[in-house]
C-alpha positions in Angstrom: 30.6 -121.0 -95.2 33.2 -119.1 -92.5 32.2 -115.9 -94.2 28.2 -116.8 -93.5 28.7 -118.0 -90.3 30.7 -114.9 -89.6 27.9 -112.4 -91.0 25.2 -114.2 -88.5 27.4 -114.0 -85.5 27.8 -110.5 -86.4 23.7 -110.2 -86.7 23.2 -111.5 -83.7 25.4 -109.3 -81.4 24.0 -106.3 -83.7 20.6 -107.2 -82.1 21.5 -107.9 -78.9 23.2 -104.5 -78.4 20.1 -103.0 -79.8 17.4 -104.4 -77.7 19.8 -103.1 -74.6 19.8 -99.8 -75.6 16.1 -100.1 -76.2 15.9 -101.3 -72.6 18.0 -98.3 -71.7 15.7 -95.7 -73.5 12.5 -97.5 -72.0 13.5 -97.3 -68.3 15.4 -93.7 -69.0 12.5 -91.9 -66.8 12.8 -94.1 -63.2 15.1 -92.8 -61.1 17.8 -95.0 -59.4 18.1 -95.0 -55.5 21.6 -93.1 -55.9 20.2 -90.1 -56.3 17.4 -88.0 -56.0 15.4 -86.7 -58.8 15.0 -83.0 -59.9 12.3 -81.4 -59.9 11.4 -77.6 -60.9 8.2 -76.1 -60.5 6.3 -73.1 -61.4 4.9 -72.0 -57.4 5.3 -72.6 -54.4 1.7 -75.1 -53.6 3.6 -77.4 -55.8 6.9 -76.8 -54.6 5.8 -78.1 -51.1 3.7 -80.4 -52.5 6.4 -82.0 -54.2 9.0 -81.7 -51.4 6.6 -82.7 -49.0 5.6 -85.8 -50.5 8.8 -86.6 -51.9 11.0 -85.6 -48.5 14.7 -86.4 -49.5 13.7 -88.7 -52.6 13.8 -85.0 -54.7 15.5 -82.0 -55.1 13.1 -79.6 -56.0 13.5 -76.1 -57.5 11.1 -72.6 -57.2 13.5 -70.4 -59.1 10.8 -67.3 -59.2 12.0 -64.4 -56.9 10.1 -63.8 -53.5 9.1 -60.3 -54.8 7.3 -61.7 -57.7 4.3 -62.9 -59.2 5.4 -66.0 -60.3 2.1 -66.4 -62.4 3.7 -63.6 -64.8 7.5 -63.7 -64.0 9.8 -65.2 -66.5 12.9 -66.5 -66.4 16.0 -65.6 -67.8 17.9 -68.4 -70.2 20.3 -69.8 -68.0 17.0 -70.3 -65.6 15.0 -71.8 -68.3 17.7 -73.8 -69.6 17.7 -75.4 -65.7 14.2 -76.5 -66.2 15.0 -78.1 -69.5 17.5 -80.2 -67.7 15.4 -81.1 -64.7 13.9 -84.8 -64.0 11.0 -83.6 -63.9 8.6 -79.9 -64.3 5.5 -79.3 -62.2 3.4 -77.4 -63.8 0.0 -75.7 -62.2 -2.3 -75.9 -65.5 -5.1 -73.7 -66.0 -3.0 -70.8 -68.5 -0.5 -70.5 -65.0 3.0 -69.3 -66.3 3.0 -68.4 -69.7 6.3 -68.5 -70.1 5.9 -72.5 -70.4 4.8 -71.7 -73.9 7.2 -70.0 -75.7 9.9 -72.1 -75.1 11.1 -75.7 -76.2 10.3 -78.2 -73.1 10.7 -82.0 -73.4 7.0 -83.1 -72.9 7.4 -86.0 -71.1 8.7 -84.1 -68.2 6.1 -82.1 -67.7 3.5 -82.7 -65.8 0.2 -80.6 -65.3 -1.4 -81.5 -61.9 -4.1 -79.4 -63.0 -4.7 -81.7 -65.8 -7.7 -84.3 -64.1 -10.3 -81.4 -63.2 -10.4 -79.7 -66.8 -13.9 -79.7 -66.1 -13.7 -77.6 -63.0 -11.6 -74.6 -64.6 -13.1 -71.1 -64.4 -13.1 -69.2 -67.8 -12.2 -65.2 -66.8 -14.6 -62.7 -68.0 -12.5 -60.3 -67.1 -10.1 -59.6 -70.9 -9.0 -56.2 -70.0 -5.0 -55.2 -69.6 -4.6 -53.1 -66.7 -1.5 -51.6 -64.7 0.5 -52.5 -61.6 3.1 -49.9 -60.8 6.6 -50.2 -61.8 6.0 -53.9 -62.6 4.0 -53.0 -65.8 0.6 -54.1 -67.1 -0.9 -57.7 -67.7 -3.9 -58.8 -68.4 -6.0 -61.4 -66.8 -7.8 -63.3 -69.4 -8.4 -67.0 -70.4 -9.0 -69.5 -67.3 -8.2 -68.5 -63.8 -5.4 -70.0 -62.3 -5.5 -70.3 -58.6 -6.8 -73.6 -58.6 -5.2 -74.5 -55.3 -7.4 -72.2 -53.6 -10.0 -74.5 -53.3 -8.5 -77.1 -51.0 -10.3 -80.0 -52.8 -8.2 -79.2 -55.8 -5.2 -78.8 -54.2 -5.3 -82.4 -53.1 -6.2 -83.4 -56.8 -2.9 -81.5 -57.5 -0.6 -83.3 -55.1 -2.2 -86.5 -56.0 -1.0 -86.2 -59.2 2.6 -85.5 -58.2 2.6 -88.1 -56.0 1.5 -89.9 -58.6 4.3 -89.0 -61.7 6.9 -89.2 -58.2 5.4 -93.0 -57.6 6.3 -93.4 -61.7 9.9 -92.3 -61.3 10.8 -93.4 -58.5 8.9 -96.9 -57.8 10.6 -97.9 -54.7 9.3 -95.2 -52.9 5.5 -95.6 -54.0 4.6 -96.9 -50.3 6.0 -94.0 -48.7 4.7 -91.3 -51.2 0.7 -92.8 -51.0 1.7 -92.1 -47.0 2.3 -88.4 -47.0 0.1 -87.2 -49.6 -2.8 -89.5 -47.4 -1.4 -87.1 -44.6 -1.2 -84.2 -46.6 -4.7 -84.4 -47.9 -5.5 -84.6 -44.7 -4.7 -81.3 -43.7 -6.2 -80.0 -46.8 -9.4 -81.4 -46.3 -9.0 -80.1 -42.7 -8.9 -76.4 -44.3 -11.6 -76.8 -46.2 -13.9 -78.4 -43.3 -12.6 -75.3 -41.5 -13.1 -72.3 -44.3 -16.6 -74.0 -44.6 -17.2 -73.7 -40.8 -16.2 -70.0 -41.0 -17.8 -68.9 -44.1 -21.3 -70.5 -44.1 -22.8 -68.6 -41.4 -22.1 -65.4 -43.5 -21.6 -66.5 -47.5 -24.0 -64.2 -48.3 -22.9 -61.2 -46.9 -21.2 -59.0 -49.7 -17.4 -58.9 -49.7 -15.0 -57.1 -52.2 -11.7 -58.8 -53.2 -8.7 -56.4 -54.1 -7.6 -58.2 -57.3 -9.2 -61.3 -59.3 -7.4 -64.1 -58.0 -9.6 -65.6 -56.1 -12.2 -67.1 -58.5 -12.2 -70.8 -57.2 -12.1 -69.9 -53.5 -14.8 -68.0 -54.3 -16.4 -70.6 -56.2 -15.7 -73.6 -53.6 -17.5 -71.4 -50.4 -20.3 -69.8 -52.7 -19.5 -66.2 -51.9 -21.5 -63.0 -52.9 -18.3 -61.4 -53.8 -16.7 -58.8 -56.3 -13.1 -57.9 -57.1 -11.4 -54.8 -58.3 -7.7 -54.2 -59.4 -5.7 -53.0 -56.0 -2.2 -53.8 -55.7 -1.5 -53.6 -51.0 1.8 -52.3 -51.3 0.2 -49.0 -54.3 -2.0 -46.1 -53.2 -5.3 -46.4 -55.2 -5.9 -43.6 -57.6 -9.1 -41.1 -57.1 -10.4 -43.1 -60.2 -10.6 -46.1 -58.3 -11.7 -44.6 -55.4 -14.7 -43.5 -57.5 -14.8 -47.1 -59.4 -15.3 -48.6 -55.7 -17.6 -46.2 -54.6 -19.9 -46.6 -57.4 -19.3 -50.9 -57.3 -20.3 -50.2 -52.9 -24.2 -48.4 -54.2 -25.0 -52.0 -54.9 -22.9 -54.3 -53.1 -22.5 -52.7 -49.8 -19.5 -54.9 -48.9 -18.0 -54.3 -45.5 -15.0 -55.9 -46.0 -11.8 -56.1 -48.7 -9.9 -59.4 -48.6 -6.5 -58.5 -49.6 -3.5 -60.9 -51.1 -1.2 -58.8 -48.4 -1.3 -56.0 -46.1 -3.0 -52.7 -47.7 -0.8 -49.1 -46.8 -2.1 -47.7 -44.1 -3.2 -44.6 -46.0 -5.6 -47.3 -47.8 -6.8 -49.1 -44.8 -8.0 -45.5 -43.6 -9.8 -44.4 -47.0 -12.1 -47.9 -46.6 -12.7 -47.1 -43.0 -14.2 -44.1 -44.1 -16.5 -45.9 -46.8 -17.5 -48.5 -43.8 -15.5 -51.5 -45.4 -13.0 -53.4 -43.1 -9.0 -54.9 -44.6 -8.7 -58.3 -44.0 -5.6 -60.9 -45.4 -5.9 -63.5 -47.1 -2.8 -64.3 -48.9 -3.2 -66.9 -52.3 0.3 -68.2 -51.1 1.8 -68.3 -55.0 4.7 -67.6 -53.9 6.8 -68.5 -51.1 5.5 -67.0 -47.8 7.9 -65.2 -45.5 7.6 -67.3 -42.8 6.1 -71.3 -42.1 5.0 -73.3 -45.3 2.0 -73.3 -47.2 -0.3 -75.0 -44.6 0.8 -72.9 -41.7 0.4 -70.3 -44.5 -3.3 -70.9 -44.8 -4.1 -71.5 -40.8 -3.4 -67.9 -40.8 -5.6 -67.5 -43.7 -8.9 -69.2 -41.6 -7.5 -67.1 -38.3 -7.7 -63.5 -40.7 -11.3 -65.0 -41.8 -12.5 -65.3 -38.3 -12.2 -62.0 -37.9 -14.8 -61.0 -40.1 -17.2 -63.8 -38.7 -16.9 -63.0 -35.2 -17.4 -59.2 -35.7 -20.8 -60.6 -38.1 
């Protein structure tokens, strides 16, 4: 009878120290007030989306050098081996950093604030491979990814970290649903503005100098066409002749640029009648301000070309 009684007391603490640890495992992803929870992202929208939303609740990571496209950079081991340790991965959706991929990344930390507008992704017609200088070639094909150039969608992308944020760290849900209100504030601002600007002259024909701005161009209606001009890389006489031949029936008077074009370039479009004018995507992060100061110099660039209209 001892020896029974002794197996069910053993039982019984077996299953008590099991349903804890199954408590434990449950609970694992909410963060305790300690500390704050890390976060590693894969641009800079969603860097100070995150940082802004989440303010000293997380520690949040960009990791992709300031001279490159984080859209195609990838990082070394010990870097990726940092975002398999984080609380927590931002990810942009929409094919952005392919890098994601090829390597072994717990799911449930990864998040892709792209992931409620499917339905609003662009499919690239473009599947050709083309060169950028010393940096190599890449290709742009599958969906376009700069989905945070539409304004609209780059609330639906904070939402959804405030959202996952609200899920890890619970005690802070008030304060996050205040900020991102805040925040899409000022994006909805920027798109009330671009609207304003870009209305009065949507038609008009405009060349971009690389195919990144697909849902920008989509969100405003633009009579637009891009070619493949790097600012910072002298265009070659073949695609002075491929812009020539694109300006016989899109007589575009300006370029919008991701950054400023040499001044040997800016010369060579004066002389075809089109106008340089910046409007930088802000993938990565800016040298100066944040991202919304960022794109208030955007609409001021913009201006420009509907004041002189």
């Amino acid at each position: 009878m001892k020896r029974v009684f002794y197996a069910g007391c053993c039982l019984v603490i077996l299953l008590v120290l099991l349903s804890g640890c199954g408590g434990e495992n449950e609970k694992s992803d909410v963060v305790s007030d300690s500390r704050a929870l890390s976060v590693y992202v894969v641009n800079y929208p969603l860097k100070y989306f995150a940082e802004r939303i989440g303010e000293d609740r997380v520690e949040v990571k960009f990791p992709a050098p300031a001279d490159d496209d984080p859209a195609y950079w990838s990082p070394d081991p010990d870097v990726i081996a940092a975002y398999q340790e984080a609380d927590l991965v931002l990810l942009n959706g929409a094919d952005y950093a392919k890098w994601i991929n090829k390597v072994s990344m717990p799911s449930s930390k990864m998040v892709d604030t792209s992931g409620s507008f499917t339905d609003r992704l662009i499919e690239l017609e473009d599947q050709t491979t083309h060169s950028h200088g010393p940096k190599g070639a890449h290709a742009h094909h599958g969906w376009a990814f700069t989905t945070w150039l539409d304004p609209t969608l780059a609330v639906e992308q904070a939402r959804a970290v405030k959202d996952v944020l609200s899920a890890k760290i619970p005690g802070s849900k008030i304060e996050f649903a205040n900020r991102f209100a805040e925040l899409e504030k000022d994006l909805l601002k920027i798109d009330k503005q671009l609207k304003g600007i870009l209305s009065t002259g949507s038609q008009h024909p405009i060349v971009f100098s690389h195919p990144v701005y697909q849902y920008f161009d989509a969100r405003y209606k633009l009579n637009s066409k891009s070619v493949h001009w790097e600012p910072d890389e002298t265009p070659t006489e073949a695609m002075w002749a491929e812009l020539k031949e694109l300006l016989t029936g899109h007589p575009a008077q300006w370029m919008i640029w991701e950054g400023d074009p040499t001044a040997e370039t800016v010369a060579g479009l004066k002389k075809l009648g089109v106008d340089s004018v910046v409007f930088d995507p802000c993938g990565n992060t800016p040298p100066s301000g944040d991202f919304i100061s960022a794109m208030r110099g955007n609409l001021g660039n913009l201006q420009v070309i509907n004041n002189e209209r």
